[in-house]
C-alpha positions as CSV (number, residue, x, y, z in Angstrom):
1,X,35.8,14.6,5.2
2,X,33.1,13.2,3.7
3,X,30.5,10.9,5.7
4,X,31.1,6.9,5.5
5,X,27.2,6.2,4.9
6,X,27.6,8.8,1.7
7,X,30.0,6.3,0.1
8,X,27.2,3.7,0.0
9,X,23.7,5.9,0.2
10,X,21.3,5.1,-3.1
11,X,18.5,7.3,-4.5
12,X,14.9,5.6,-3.6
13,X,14.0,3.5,-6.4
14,X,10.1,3.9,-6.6
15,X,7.8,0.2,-7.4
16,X,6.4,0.8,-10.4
17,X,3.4,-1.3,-8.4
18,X,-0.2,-0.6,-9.0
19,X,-2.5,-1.5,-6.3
20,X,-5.5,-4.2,-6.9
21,X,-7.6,-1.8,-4.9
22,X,-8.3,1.7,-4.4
23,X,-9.7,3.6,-1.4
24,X,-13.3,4.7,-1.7
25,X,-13.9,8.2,0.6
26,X,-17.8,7.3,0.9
27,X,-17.7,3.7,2.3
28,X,-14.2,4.6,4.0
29,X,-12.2,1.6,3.3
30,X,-10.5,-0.3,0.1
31,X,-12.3,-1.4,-2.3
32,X,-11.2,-4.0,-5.7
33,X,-12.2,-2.4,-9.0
34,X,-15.2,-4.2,-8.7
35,X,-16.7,-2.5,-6.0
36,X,-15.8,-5.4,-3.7
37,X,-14.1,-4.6,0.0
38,X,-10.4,-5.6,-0.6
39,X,-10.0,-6.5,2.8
40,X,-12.2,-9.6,1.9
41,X,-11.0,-11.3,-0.9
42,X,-9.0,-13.9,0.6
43,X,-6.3,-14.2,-2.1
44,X,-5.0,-10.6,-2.1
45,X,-4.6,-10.7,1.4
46,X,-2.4,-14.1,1.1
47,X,-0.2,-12.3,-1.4
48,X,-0.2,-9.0,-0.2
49,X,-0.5,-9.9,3.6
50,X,-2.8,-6.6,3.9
51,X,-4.7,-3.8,2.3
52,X,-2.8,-0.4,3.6
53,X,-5.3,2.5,3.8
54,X,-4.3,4.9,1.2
55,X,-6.3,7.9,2.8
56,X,-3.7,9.6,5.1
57,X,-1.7,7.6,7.5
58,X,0.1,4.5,5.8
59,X,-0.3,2.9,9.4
60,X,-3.9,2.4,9.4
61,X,-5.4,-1.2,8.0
62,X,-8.6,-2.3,6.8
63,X,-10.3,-4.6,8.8
């Protein structure tokens, strides 16, 4: 007998989403591709809501 959740499970379908921002190890926190801190331009933060660390734990936010 086959599980009722296998009738309806679906591969993860990956973003194909590139961030505005990338985490630079030296200053410790998200910067834009300018060199700006991501966490203070106010328009990405209205459309993304925040800047998600991407060193280690996806928990962490920039302040």
């Amino acid at each position: 007998m086959q599980p009722f959740a296998l009738n309806y499970a679906r591969p993860a379908v990956q973003p194909e989403v590139t961030a505005a921002y990338a985490y630079d190890a030296g200053r410790q926190l998200n910067v834009l591709r300018d060199g700006r801190i991501a966490a203070r331009d106010h328009a990405l933060l209205r459309e993304l809501g925040t800047t998600t660390s991407t060193a280690g734990s996806k928990t962490h936010f920039d302040d």
